[in-house]
C-alpha positions as CSV (number, residue, x, y, z in Angstrom):
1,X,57.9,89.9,75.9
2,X,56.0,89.1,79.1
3,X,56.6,89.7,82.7
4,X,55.4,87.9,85.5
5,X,54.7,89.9,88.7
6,X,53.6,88.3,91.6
7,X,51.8,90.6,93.9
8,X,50.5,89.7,97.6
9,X,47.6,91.3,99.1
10,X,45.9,90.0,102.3
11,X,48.8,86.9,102.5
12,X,47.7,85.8,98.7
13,X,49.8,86.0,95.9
14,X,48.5,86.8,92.6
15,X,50.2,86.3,89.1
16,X,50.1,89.7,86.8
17,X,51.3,89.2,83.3
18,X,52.0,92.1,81.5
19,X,52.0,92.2,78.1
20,X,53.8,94.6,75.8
21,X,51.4,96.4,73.9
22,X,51.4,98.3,70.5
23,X,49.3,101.3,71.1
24,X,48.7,103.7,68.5
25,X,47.4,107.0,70.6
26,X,45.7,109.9,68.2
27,X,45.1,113.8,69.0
28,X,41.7,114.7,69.8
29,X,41.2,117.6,71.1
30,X,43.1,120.0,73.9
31,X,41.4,121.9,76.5
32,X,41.9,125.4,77.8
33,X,39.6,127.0,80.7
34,X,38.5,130.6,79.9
35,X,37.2,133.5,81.9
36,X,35.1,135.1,79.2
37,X,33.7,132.4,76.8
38,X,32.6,134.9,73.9
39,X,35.5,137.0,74.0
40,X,37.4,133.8,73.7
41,X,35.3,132.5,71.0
42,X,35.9,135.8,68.9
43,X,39.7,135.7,69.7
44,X,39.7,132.7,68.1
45,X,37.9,132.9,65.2
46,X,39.4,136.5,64.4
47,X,42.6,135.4,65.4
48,X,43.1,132.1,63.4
49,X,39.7,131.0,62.1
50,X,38.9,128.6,64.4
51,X,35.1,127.7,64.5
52,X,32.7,126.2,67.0
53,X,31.9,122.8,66.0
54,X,29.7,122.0,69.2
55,X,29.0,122.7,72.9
56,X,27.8,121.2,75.9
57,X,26.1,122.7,78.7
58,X,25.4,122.0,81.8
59,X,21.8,121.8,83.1
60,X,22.7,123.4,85.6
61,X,24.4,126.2,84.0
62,X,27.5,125.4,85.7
63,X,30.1,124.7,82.8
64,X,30.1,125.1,79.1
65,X,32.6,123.3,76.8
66,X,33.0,124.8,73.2
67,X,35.0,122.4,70.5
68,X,36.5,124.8,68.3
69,X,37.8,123.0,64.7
70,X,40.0,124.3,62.4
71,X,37.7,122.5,59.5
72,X,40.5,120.6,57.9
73,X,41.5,118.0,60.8
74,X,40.0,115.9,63.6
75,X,41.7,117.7,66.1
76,X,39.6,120.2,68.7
77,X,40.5,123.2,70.9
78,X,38.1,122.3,74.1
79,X,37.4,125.8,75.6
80,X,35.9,125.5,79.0
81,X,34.0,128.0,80.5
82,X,33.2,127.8,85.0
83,X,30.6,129.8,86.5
84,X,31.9,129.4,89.8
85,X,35.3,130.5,88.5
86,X,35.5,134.2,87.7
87,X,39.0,134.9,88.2
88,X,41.8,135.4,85.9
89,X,43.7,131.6,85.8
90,X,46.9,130.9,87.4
91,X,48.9,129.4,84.7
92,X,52.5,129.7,86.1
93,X,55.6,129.3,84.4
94,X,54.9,126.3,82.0
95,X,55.6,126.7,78.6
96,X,53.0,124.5,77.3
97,X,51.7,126.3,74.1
98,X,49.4,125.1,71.0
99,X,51.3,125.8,67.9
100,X,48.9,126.4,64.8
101,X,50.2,126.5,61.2
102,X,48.3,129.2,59.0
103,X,47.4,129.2,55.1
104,X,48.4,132.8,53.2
105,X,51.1,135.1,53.6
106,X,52.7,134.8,57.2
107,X,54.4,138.8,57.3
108,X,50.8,139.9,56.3
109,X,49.0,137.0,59.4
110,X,51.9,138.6,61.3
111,X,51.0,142.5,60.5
112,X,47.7,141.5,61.2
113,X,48.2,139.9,64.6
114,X,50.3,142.7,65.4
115,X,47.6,145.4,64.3
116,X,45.4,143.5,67.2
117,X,47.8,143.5,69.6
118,X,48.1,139.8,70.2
119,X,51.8,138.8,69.2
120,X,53.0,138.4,72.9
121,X,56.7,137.2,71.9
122,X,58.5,137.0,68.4
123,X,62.0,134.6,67.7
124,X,63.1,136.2,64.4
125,X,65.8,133.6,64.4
126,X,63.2,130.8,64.4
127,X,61.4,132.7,62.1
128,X,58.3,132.3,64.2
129,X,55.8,134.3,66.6
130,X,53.6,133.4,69.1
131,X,49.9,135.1,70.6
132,X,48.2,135.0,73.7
133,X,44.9,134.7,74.1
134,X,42.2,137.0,76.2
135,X,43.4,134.6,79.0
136,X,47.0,134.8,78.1
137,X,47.3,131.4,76.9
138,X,50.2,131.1,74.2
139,X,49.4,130.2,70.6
140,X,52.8,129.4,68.5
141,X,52.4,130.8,64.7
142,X,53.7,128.7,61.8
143,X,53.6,129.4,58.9
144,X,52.0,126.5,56.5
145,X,55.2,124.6,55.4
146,X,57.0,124.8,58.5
């Protein structure tokens, strides 16, 4: 299918053809700003094994990123850390979320999570839980098959 547009600008017209395109979009990685970057980093490794894979810095000591894999998929949690940004983030009444699925047995993940005092909300008829983070970021639960 192609459309013809004709668009003026400056009393000339010019023909825009727009083509439908088949674009096949994959997850890389999803980014989260931070307050604290090492108590992040050990929230999220205690929390659901997530490692760093790499960081960037800036030269100036402005901004660190951290890419935090799960080690069995391409996809990334971006942390990013702001010098110039000390205060606790505003993050409103969204309910974006990252929903991780976890290997072993979810009451004892669960128990766990609940020991630390991270399970923030729980919907026993869904059968699932969610986290926040040390910046109060959601993190949905799943167990493995779900």
């Amino acid at each position: 299918m192609q459309i013809f547009v004709l668009v003026t600008q400056g009393g000339m017209f010019y023909n825009i053809i727009n083509t439908r395109m088949n674009i096949k979009g994959r997850m890389v990685h999803f980014n989260i700003d931070v307050t604290d970057l090492e108590k992040s980093l050990t929230f999220y490794d205690k929390a659901l094994g997530l490692k760093e894979k790499y960081r960037k810095e800036a030269e100036d000591g402005s901004f660190v990123l951290v890419y935090l894999t799960d080690g069995s998929t391409n996809f990334m949690l971006e942390l990013t850390w702001l010098r110039d940004h000390p205060q606790p983030y505003e993050l409103g009444e969204n309910e974006s979320h990252l929903a991780i699925s976890v290997d072993g047995d979810y009451d004892d993940i669960k128990a766990y999570h609940k020991e630390m005092g991270w399970v923030c909300y729980e919907n026993p008829s869904m059968g699932i839980y969610f986290i926040n983070d040390p910046d109060d970021y959601w993190i949905e639960v799943l167990p493995n098959n779900k």
